[in-house]
C-alpha positions as CSV (number, residue, x, y, z in Angstrom):
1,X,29.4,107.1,64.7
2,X,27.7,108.6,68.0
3,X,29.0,106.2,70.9
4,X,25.2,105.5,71.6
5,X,25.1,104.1,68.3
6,X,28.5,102.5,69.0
7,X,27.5,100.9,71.7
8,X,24.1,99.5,70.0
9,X,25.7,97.7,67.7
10,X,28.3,96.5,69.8
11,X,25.0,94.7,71.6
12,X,23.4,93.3,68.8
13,X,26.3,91.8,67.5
14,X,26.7,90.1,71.3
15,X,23.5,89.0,71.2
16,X,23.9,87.4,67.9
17,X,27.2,85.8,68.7
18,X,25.6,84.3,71.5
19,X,22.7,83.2,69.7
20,X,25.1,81.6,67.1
21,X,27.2,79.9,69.8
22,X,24.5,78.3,71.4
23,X,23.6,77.0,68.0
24,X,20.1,79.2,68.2
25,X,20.8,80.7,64.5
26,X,21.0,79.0,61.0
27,X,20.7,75.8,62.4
28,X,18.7,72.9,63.9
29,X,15.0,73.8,65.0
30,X,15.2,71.6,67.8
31,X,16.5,68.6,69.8
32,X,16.8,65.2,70.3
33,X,17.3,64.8,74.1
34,X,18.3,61.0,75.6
35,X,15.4,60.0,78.0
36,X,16.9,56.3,78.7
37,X,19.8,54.1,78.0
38,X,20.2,50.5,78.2
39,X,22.0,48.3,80.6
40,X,22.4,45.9,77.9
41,X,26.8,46.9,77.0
42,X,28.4,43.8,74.9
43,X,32.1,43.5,74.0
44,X,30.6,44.4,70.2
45,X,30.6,47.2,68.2
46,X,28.7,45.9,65.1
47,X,24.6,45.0,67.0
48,X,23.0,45.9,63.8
49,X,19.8,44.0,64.4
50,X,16.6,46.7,65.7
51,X,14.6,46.9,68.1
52,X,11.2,45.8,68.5
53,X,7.5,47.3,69.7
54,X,4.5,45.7,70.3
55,X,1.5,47.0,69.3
56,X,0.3,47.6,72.5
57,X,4.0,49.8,72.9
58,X,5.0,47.9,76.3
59,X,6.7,45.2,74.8
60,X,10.1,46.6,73.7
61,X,12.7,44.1,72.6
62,X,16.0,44.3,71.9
63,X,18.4,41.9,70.6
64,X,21.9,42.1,71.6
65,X,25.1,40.1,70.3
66,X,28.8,39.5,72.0
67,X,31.7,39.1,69.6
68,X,33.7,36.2,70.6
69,X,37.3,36.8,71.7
70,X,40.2,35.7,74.1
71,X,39.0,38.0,76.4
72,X,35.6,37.4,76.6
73,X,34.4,35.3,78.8
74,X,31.1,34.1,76.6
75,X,28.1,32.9,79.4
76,X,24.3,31.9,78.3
77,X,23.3,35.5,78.0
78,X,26.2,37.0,75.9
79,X,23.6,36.8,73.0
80,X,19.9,37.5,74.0
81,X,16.6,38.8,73.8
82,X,16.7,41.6,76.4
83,X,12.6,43.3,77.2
84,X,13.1,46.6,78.2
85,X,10.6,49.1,80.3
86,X,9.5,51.6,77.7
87,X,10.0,54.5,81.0
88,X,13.4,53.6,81.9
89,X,14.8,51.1,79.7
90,X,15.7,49.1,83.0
91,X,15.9,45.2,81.5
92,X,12.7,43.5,82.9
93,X,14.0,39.7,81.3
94,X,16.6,38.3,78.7
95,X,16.8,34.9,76.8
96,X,19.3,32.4,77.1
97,X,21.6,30.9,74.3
98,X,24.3,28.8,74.1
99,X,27.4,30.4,74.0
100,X,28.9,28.5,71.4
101,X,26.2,30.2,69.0
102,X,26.6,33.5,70.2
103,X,27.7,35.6,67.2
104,X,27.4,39.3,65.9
105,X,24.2,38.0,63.6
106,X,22.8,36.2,67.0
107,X,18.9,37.1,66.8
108,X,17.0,38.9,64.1
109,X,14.4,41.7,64.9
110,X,12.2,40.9,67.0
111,X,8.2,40.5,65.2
112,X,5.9,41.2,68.2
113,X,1.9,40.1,68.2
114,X,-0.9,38.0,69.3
115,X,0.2,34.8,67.2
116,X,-2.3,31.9,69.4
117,X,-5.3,34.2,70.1
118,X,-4.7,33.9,73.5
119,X,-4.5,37.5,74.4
120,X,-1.1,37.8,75.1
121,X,1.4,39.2,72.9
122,X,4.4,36.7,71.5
123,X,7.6,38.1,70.3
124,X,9.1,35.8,67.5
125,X,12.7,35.6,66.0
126,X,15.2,34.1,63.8
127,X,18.4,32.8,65.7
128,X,22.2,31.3,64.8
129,X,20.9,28.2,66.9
130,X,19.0,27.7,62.7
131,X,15.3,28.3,64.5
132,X,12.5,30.2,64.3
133,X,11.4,30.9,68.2
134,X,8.7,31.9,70.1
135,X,8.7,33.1,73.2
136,X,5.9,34.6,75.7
137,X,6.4,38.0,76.4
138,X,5.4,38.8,80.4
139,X,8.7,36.1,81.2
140,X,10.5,35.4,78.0
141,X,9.7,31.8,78.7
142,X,10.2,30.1,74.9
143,X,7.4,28.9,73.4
144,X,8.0,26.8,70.6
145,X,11.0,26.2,67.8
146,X,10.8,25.7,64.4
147,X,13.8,24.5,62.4
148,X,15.5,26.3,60.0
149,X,18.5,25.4,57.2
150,X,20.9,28.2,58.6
151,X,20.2,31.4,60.5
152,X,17.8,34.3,60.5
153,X,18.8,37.7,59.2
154,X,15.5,39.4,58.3
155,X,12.7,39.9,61.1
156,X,9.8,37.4,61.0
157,X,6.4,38.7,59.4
158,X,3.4,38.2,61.5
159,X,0.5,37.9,58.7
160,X,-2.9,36.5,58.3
161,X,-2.7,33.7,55.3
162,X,-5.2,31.7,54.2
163,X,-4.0,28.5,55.5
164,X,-5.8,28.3,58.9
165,X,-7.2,30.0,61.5
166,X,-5.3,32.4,63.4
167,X,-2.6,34.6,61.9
168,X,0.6,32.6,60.7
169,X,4.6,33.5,60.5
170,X,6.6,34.2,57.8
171,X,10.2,34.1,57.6
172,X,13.8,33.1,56.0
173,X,17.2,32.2,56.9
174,X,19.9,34.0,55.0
175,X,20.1,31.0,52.7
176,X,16.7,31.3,51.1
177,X,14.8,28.9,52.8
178,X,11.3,30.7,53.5
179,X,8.9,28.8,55.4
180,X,5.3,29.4,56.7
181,X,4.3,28.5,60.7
182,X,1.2,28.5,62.3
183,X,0.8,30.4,65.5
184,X,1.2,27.1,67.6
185,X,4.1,26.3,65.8
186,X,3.3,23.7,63.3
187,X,5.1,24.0,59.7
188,X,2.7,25.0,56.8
189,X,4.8,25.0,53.9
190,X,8.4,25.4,53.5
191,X,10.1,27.2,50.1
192,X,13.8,27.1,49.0
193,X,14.9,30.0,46.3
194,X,17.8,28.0,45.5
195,X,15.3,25.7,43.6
196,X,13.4,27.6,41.5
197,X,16.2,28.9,39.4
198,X,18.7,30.6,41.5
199,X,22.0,29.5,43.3
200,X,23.6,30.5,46.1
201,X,20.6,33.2,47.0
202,X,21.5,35.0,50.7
203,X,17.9,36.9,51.7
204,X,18.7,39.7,54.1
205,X,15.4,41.3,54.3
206,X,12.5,40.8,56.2
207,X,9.3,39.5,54.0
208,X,6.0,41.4,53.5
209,X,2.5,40.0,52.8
210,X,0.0,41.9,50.8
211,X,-2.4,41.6,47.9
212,X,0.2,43.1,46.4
213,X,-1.3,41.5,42.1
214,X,-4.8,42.7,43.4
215,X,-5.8,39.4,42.7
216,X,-7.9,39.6,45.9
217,X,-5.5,36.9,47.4
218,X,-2.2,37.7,49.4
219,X,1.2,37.6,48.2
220,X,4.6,36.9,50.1
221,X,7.9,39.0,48.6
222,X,10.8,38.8,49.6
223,X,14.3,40.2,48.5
224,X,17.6,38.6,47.8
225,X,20.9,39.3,46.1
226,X,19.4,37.1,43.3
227,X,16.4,39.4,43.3
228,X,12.8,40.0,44.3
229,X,10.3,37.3,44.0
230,X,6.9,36.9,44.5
231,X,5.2,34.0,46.3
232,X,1.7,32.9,46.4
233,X,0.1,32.3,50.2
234,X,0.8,28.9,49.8
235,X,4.7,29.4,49.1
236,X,4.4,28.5,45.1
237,X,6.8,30.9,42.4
238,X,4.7,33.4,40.9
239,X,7.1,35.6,39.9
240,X,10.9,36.6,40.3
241,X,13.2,39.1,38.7
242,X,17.0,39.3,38.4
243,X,18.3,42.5,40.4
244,X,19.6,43.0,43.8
245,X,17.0,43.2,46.4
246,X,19.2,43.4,49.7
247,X,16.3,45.8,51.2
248,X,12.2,46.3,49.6
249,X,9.1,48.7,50.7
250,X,5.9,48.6,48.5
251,X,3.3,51.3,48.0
252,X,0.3,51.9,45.6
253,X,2.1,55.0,43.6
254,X,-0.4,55.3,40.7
255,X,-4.2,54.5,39.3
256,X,-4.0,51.0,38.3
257,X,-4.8,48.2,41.2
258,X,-1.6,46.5,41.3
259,X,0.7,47.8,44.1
260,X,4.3,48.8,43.7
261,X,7.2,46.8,44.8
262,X,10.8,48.7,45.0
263,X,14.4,47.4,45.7
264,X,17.8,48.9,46.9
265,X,21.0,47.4,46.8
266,X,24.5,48.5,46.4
267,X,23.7,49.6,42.7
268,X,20.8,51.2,42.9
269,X,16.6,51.7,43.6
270,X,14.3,49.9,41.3
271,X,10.7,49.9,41.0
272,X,8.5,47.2,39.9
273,X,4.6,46.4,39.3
274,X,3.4,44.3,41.7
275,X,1.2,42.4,39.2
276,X,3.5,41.6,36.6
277,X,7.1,42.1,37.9
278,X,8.0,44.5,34.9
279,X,10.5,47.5,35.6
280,X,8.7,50.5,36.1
281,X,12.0,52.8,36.8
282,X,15.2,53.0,38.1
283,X,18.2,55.0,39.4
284,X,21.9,54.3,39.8
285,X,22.4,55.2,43.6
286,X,25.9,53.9,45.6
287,X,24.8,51.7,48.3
288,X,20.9,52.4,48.6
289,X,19.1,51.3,51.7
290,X,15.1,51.7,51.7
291,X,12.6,50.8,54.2
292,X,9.6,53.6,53.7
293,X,7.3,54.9,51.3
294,X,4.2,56.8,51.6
295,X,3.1,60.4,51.0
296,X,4.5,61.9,54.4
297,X,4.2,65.7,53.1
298,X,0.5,65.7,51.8
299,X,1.3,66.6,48.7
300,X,-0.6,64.1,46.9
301,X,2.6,61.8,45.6
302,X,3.9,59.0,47.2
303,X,7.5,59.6,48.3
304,X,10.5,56.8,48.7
305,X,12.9,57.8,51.2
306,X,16.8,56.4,50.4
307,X,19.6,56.3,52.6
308,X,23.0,56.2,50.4
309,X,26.5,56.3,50.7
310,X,28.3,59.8,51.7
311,X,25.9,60.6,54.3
312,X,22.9,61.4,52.3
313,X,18.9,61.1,52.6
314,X,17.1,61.4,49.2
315,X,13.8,61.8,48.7
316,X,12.3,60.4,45.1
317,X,9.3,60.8,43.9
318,X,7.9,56.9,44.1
319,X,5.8,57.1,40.5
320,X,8.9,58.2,38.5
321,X,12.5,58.0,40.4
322,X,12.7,61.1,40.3
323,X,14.3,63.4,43.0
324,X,12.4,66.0,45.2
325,X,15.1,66.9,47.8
326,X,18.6,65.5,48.9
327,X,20.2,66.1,52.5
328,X,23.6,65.8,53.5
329,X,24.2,64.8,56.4
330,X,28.0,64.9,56.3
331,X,30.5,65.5,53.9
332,X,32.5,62.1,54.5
333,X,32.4,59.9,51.6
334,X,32.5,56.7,53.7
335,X,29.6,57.4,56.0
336,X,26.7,55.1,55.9
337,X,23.3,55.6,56.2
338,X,20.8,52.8,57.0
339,X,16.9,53.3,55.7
340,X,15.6,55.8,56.8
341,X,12.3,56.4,58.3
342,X,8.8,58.1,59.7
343,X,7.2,58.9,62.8
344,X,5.7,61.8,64.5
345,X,8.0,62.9,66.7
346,X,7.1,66.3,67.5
347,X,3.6,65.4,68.4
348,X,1.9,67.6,65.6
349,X,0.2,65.0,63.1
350,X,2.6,64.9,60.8
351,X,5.6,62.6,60.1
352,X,9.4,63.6,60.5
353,X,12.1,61.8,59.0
354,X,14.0,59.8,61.4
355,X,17.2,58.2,60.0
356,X,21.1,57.5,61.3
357,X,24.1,57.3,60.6
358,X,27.0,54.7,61.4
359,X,29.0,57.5,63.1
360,X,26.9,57.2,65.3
361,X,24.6,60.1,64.1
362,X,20.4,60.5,64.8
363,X,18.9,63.2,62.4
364,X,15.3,64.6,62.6
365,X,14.4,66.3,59.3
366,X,10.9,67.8,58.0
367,X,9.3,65.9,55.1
368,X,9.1,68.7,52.7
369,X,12.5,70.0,51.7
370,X,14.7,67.4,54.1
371,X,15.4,70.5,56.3
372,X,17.8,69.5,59.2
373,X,15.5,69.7,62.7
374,X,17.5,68.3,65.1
375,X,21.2,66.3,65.8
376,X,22.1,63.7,68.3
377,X,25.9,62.7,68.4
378,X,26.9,59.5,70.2
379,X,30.6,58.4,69.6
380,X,29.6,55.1,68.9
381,X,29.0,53.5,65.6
382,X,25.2,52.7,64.6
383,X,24.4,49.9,61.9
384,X,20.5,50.1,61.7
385,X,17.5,52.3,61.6
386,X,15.7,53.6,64.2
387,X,12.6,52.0,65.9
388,X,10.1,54.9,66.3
389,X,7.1,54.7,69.0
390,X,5.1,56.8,71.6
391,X,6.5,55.3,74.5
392,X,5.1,57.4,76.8
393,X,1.4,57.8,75.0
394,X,1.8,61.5,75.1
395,X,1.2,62.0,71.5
396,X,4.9,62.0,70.3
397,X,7.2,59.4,69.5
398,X,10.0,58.1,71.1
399,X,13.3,57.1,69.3
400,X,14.9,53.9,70.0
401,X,18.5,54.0,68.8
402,X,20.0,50.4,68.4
403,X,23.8,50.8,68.9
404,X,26.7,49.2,68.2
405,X,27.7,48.3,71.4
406,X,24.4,46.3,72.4
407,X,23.0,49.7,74.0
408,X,19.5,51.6,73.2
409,X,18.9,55.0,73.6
410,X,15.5,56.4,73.9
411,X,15.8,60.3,72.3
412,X,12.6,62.9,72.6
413,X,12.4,65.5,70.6
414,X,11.4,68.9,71.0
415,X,11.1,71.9,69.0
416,X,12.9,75.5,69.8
417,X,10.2,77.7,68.9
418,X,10.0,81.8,69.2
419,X,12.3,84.7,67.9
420,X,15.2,83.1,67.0
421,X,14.6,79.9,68.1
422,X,14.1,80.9,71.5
């Protein structure tokens, strides 16, 4: 070989090298860069409750739990509500509670809207102090309470029922009381699963309201260990099925009115007609987590995006269960990854998918084939899925990371485009 021709090679093989050091070749297409992080640390490494946007994106809410211990000396704000400036993430005001009901499952989600018509935005959640609560969101001065059995684990719905004027909240403690509020805090119904059939019913999910029969009239489901059920606006039975439900999404997936209803639990995903509660499909998955469906690729299908065991995203087909791509993530067994979800984050129109893992993991990947687009690797674990929002308005969203240790992190993405990557 002539040494020019040596010493050719000898530089594109450099070149490459460096390319593949600096992670340019055969791998992610871009990055997820930390913009902010909270100064909201606990003594806690399981905060698994997410954050919370208004729709106006300056409210952002997050709730953080202590663990208590010997060491700890537990004050008023161990467990609170904590606003957070969407530029920064500096804490603008935080709730109070008493310490001796500050626990990991301290405050729900937060559900953030205009509840009284008064033109300011409310932020309402579920505590361990067995209330539903209200609080204004320029001061986080508490509005009202509502009472509960036992504590909140699902985020409060903010929905318009037929019961009143003004928009009303939904919600239920973990022990399957559901009960119905109007925006100035009076009760207008209250519903108990453990009567209608069931015992011992725990409801970890947040509910949703839609016409979901297509009765013209909207319906309340919720899921539960027991199963799903469906309740009319007025909090009455009209159906329920046995079947873990620890997480649902609902969609309209085919021609008929009716919307779809699905479930996830540690068995599997489920799908069901909205109208009648019959089993459309299923599939056996190991500890399935769902929170999104819709047809985020255009190609016409509705997709239902899965987050199981072993550090996998799968993306079915929401009509028939079945698969049209699956992503590893990782190739421990053990990892877990909560529901994931959508957002545009690169500022194009279209959705990514946004999901984590509890290694502490946030992954970026495209909508088509579940190709890997960007990483971000915090050594600390993460329990819940990403809140996604333009923070900044500039036509791509934000992603709000809800760790473990009572932190948020606010990660940008951007795309490595050119030759290479570069």
């Amino acid at each position: 070989m002539r040494r020019r021709t040596t010493v050719a090679v000898l530089a594109i093989c450099a070149v490459l090298g460096a390319l593949v050091l600096f992670g340019l070749v055969a791998g992610p297409s871009g990055q997820l860069t930390s913009e902010w992080v909270s100064d909201t640390p606990r003594e806690n490494s399981v905060n698994h409750h997410a954050v919370g946007v208004g729709p106006d994106i300056d409210v952002v809410l997050a709730p953080v739990a202590e663990v208590p211990r010997d060491e700890v000396a537990m004050t008023r704000t161990s467990c609170s509500l904590v606003r957070l400036a969407p530029d920064d993430g500096t804490t603008l005001w935080q709730t109070e509670m008493p310490p001796d009901d500050c626990v990991t499952h301290a405050l729900t989600e937060p559900a953030i809207g205009d509840i009284d018509r008064d033109g300011e935005m409310e932020a309402l959640i579920a505590t361990t102090e067995n209330a539903l609560i209200a609080y204004e969101t320029d001061e986080g001065n508490e509005q009202w309470r509502v009472p509960l059995d036992t504590f909140g684990y699902g985020r409060p719905t903010i929905a318009d029922l037929p019961l009143g004027p003004g928009p009303e909240v939904v919600t239920s403690d973990i022990g399957g009381e559901v009960v119905a509020v109007h925006g100035n805090g009076t009760v207008a119904w209250r519903q108990s699963l453990n009567e209608t059939g069931w015992e011992r019913t725990t409801v970890w999910q947040s509910p949703t309201v839609a016409d979901y029969d297509a009765d013209g009239n909207s319906e309340i489901l919720l899921g539960s260990n027991s199963g799903p059920v469906l309740l009319s606006a007025t909090g009455a039975i009209e159906w329920q099925r046995e079947g873990g439900a620890t997480y649902t999404v609902t969609a309209q997936t085919d021609d008929d009115p009716a919307m779809e209803l699905f479930t996830a639990d540690t068995d599997g995903v489920r799908a069901y007609d909205g109208r009648t509660g019959a089993l459309d499909w299923e599939r056996e998955f190991t500890d399935a987590r769902i929170r999104t469906a819709t047809d985020s690729d255009g190609d016409g299908r509705v997709e239902l995006y899965v987050g199981r065991l072993g550090g996998e995203v799968v993306a079915l087909d929401a009509q028939t269960g079945e698969t049209e791509w699956t992503t590893a993530l990782t190739d421990d067994d053990d990892t877990i990854v909560p529901p994931p979800v959508l957002g545009d984050v690169d500022g194009d129109g279209d959705h990514e998918v946004v999901t984590a893992l509890n290694d502490g993991t946030v992954a970026v990947l495209g909508t088509e084939t579940g190709t890997q687009l960007a990483l971000y690797e915090r050594p600390v674990p993460l329990w819940t899925f990403p809140t996604v929002a333009d923070l900044d308005d500039n036509g791509a969203a934000e992603v709000l990371a809800r760790y473990g240790d009572g932190r948020v992190v606010a990660l940008s993405y951007e795309s490595r485009e050119g030759l290479f990557g570069l």
